[in-house]
C-alpha positions, 0 to 999 in steps of 0.5 A: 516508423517512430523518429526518434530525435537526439535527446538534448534536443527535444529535452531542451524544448521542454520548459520547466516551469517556475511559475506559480510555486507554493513552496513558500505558503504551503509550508508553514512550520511553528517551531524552528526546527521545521521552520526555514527550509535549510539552505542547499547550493543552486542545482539545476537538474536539466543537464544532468537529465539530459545526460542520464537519458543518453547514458541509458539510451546508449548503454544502460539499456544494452547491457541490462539486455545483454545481461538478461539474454545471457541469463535466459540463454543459461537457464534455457540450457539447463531446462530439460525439454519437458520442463514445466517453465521452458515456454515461459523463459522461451518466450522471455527470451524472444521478448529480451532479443526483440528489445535488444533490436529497439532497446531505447528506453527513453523516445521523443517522437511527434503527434504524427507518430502517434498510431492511428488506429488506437481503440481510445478508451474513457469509461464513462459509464460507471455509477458516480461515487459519493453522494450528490447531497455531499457539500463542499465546506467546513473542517473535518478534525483527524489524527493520526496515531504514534509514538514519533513524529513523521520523520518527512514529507518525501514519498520516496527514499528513506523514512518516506514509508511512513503513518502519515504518507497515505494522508497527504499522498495515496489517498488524495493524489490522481494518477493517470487512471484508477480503478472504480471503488466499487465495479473495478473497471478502469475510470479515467484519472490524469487521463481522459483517455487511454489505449492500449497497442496491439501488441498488448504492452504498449499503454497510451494516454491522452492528458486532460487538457484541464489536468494540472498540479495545485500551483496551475502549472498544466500537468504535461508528458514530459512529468512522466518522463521526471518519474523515470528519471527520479526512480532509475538515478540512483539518487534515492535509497529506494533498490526496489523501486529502481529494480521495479523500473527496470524490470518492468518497462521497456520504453516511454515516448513522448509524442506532445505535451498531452500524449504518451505511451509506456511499454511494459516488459510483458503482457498483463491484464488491466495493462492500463493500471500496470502503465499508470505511473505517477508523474513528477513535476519537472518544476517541482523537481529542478532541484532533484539530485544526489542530495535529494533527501535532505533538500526536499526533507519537509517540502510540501509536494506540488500535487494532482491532488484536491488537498495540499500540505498547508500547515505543520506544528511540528510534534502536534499537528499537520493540516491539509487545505483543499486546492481553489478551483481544482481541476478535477472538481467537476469531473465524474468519480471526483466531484462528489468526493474531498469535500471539507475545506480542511483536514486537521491532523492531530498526532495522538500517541495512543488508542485511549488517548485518540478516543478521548478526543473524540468523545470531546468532539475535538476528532470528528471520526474514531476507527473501533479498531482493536481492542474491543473495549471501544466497541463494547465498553466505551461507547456505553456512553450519553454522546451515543445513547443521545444521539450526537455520535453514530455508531456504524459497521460496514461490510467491504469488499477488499483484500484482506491483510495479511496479518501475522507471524512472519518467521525469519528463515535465516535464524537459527532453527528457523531453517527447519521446516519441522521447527516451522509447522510446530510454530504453527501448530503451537500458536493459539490465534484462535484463543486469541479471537475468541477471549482478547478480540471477543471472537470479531475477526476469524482466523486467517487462512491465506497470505491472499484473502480476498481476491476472488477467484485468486485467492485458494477456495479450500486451503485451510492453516494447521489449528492449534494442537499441542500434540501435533505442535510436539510431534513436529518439534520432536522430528527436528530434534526437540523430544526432552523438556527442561525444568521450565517445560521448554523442549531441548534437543541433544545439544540443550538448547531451548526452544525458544524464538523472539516474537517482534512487535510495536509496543502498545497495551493492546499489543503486550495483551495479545502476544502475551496471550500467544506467549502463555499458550506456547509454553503448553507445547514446549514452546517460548515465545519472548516478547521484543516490544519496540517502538515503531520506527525501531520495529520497522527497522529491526525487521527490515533489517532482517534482525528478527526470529519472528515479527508480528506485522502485516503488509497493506494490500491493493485490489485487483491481484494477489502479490507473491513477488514482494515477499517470497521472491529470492532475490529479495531475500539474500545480497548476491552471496547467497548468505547475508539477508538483503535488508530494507526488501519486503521479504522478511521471512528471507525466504528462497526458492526455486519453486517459490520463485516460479509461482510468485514470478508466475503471477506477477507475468501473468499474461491472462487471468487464469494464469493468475489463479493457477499460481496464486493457488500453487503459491499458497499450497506451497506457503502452507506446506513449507509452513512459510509463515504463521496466519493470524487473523482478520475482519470482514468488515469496519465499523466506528463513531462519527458526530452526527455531522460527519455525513457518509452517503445516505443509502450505502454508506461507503464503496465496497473496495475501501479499508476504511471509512475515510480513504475515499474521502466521500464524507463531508461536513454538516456545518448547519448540523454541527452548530445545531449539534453543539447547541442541543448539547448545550440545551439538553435536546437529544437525537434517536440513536443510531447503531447501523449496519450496512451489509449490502457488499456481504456478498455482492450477488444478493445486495442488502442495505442499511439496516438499524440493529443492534448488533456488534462487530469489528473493524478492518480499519488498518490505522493500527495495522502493524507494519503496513505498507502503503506506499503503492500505485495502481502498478507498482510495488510497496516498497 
């Protein structure tokens, strides 16, 4: 039995430190607007802590359970008996009663409550990644690419999904446990060890007694317990997240400063990964409360992490130092990875201006992403064909994006699922592979490629066909052609749809491409190009007909939930789209919602499978969305002193070559480079493929050809989201 104390108690006993903040050396901003945090009166955030974890405890919790008894209890009495879901919500509802018995969601126990016969995990075992030939040192020059400066440094509340978060956040933070790049075992991260209940929902860890943040302060339980608190309050517009934290767990406990557990609302495999929340540090965020967003505006994180935001020249560049004597800098999976001393971010406002900097040595490494003219034209250039720029294409291994029409069901005519498979049938993706995209990527065929076994083996989206687009638009009414070519229905109105996007030379290319092609099925599609942080608001906003975009993805399970689930489409009157969610197609249903819900309450692997394949069967067949296109593969030139790991290159599971952080810098060899420049010395060109993760069973290697490929890099993704955790959602 677990003694639970009251929560002033053992909240008081914690001490939130103070000591050894960066706050004022980390930032250091060189024009006025960005410089000198703006002053905000004294808050301490204790009381209000305290405070908010007994509301909950004693409240909160009830009613949320009350409620959801209640709506499981309803939904049971309109189930027939042999309805296919009436097991699923039986045993919901058995879950809901059991909590209501224990429904305390915040718990502060002791070590002797800790269960005893807890089978610890470490995982050990798995292949290093990186190089051990990767040397610490050196300056590694990147950018990053937008019309707008990041709007802040927050990872949570508005503005905080932005270009830059992955940078300084995703891809360098350690959360409690990760999944391995390359065999997706779990690997310990904050965690040296973790277990997980009989129960099967109750996920314990054990701290790293070395673990702690930048500034030294240990990283201690109580942090997680800052997360809950940061993401329930109510102080960050975030509805998603805090919804996700309701939905999701039932209890965190605390038995000392090292060990913690989190119980999950359901079973679900790989529960560690679903449990391994973020922690936020009690002395970072003291300060947290209503005015949240404006008073951590432009404050560099205190961060787990190998690499801290140090300066900012606000509208041109963010640079991030590596951490002194990291704490994980000799653990297995982190110590041949984060090797540069520094990263040097510049903002570059476009593809061709990037690529010019980077034939002037002044960016390290250039993504070939599209458009091709890089690959193929570009680099027909002396720095490659001497040797100082290699030229890589590299094979992954990792869920593809799904990129393509997201069309609004709650527009006009857009409700009319004949309107929808003619949309389908009238866009000619495949011309625009073969002519704007010199036939690299394939056509997409799922939301959810790249799964494995999740994703459907044999679906296949309807291909353009102008008689069949036609034949569907004539069912919804639109038989007679005007003057223009575009189809009319009996009322005279046009066939004719917006297509949203981020404005780009490369973008107006290819969507006028789909534009042209339309018209030949009695289609128009107009053209709304708009800079990026107007394109994102307009269709988060729900505004669209149609957006060209493309969600980021994370292994190791397809998401249905984010984007097809009907609570995320509409506000609670059933007619006015809900804004900032992910469902921008405002698509509702009730069988939509029985598969997306199936594979996120998954409780085995194989009910994954059977809805994720049922969910794509039915994206197809309500013709949900319009599939675009994507690449098995990433290729770009680096200078020849950027080194990638000598035999593979890069992990399998990675979009990109740099989001692991296995490069590092040849000093010797960047000098050396400079200097041949200079002498006209020149090195063997290098034009390498690494295909040994094509197909994982058979294996490969590096090969030196020739041959020309394309880049899965998704710095130019249109609307990726990368603002996830191994667990959560992408708000």
């Amino acid at each position: 039995m677990i003694r639970r104390n009251k929560i002033a108690e053992p909240w008081g006993r914690i001490a939130i430190r103070r000591g050894g903040m960066l706050l004022a050396s980390a930032l250091v901003c060189l024009l006025a607007s960005c410089g000198g945090e703006e002053q905000f009166p004294e808050h301490d955030a204790e009381e209000a802590m305290n405070e908010f974890f007994r509301e909950y405890n004693e409240r909160t919790v009830v009613r949320l359970v009350e409620r959801g008894i209640e709506g499981l209890e309803e939904r049971l009495q309109g189930m027939d008996e042999d309805h296919p879901r009436r097991s699923e919500v039986e045993e919901e509802l058995g879950l809901m009663r059991l909590r209501a018995e224990n429904a305390e969601m915040f718990t502060f126990a002791s070590i002797e409550d800790l269960p005893d016969d807890l089978n610890w995990e470490t995982n050990l075992d798995d292949p290093e990644i990186g190089s051990a030939s990767a040397v610490k040192g050196g300056v590694f020059n990147h950018y990053f690419m937008g019309l707008s400066w990041p709007p802040t440094l927050r990872i949570w509340g508005s503005d905080s999904n932005n270009s830059f978060r992955s940078e300084h956040f995703d891809n360098v933070d350690i959360l409690p446990v990760h999944l391995h790049p390359e065999t997706g075992n779990i690997i310990p991260g904050l965690a040296e060890a973790w277990a997980v209940g009989d129960d099967g929902r109750t996920v314990y860890f054990r701290l790293d007694p070395d673990a702690t943040y930048h500034d030294g302060v240990p990283v201690r339980s109580e942090d997680f317990f800052m997360q809950f608190y940061i993401q329930l309050s109510g102080y960050i517009s975030n509805a998603f997240t805090r919804d996700y934290y309701q939905r999701e767990f039932e209890n965190i406990t605390r038995y000392d400063d090292r060990h913690f557990s989190i119980r999950l609302t359901k079973v679900k495999p790989l529960a560690p990964t679903w449990a391994a929340v973020m922690p936020a540090p009690l002395h970072f965020y003291r300060e947290f409360g209503p005015d949240f967003e404006a008073r951590f505006q432009w404050r560099p994180r205190i961060t787990t992490g190998a690499y801290v935001v140090g300066e900012i020249v606000k509208g041109r560049s963010i640079t991030l130092h590596r951490v002194e004597d990291w704490w994980a800098r000799d653990r297995k999976y982190y110590r041949h990875r984060f090797n540069p001393d520094r990263i040097h971010y510049h903002l570059v406002r476009d593809s061709d201006k990037a690529f010019e900097l980077f034939m002037q040595h002044r960016i390290d490494v250039f993504h070939m992403n599209a458009p091709p003219k890089f690959w193929y034209e570009r680099t027909e250039a002396d720095q490659i064909f001497d040797g100082y720029i290699e030229k890589v294409r590299f094979y992954n291994d990792y869920p593809r994006v799904p990129r393509g029409l997201y069309v609004n069901h709650n527009r006009p005519l857009l409700d009319n699922q004949d309107i929808r498979i003619g949309l389908q049938y009238a866009t000619n993706f495949q011309k625009m592979i073969d002519f704007d995209l010199r036939g690299d990527p394939r056509r997409l065929n799922l939301y959810n490629e790249g799964f494995g076994r999740f994703s459907h083996p044999t679906q296949r989206t309807r291909p353009f066909n102008v008689a069949a687009a036609r034949e569907a638009f004539a069912r919804a009414g639109f038989d007679s052609a005007g003057p223009d070519g575009i189809l009319r229905d009996s009322e005279g109105r046009r066939l004719s749809f917006a297509i949203t996007y981020v404005r780009d030379p490369f973008g107006e290319q290819i969507m006028q491409r789909l534009k042209e092609e339309a018209v030949r099925a009695g289609l128009e599609y107009r053209l709304d190009p708009r800079e990026g942080t107007s394109n994102f608001q307009h269709v988060m906003q729900k505004r669209h007909d149609i957006a060209y975009w493309g969600w980021g993805t994370t292994p190791p399970f397809p998401d249905y939930f984010q984007s097809f689930f009907s609570e995320f489409a509409f506000e609670e009157d059933g007619r006015t789209p809900k804004p900032m969610t992910n469902n921008i197609s405002t698509y509702a249903s009730a069988q939509g919602d029985i598969h997306a819900l199936g594979v996120r309450n998954a409780r085995t692997l194989d009910d994954i499978e059977y809805h994720s394949h049922r969910m794509e069967e039915l994206i197809h067949e309500e013709a949900i969305w319009i599939p675009g296109f994507t690449y098995d593969f990433y290729r770009l030139g680096h200078w020849r002193w950027v080194r990638f790991p000598e035999d593979t290159f890069n992990v399998p599971i990675s979009r990109d070559a740099l989001e692991t952080h296995v490069h590092w810098v040849d000093v010797e060899k960047k000098e050396d480079t400079l200097a041949a420049m200079r002498e006209g010395r020149v090195f063997p060109e290098v034009d390498a493929v690494y295909d040994q993760f094509r197909n994982r069973a058979v294996g490969g290697g590096a090969t030196q050809d020739g041959e020309t490929a394309a880049d899965e890099s998704e710095e130019g993704a249109v609307g990726e989201s990368d603002e996830s955790e191994p667990g959560e959602e992408q708000p």
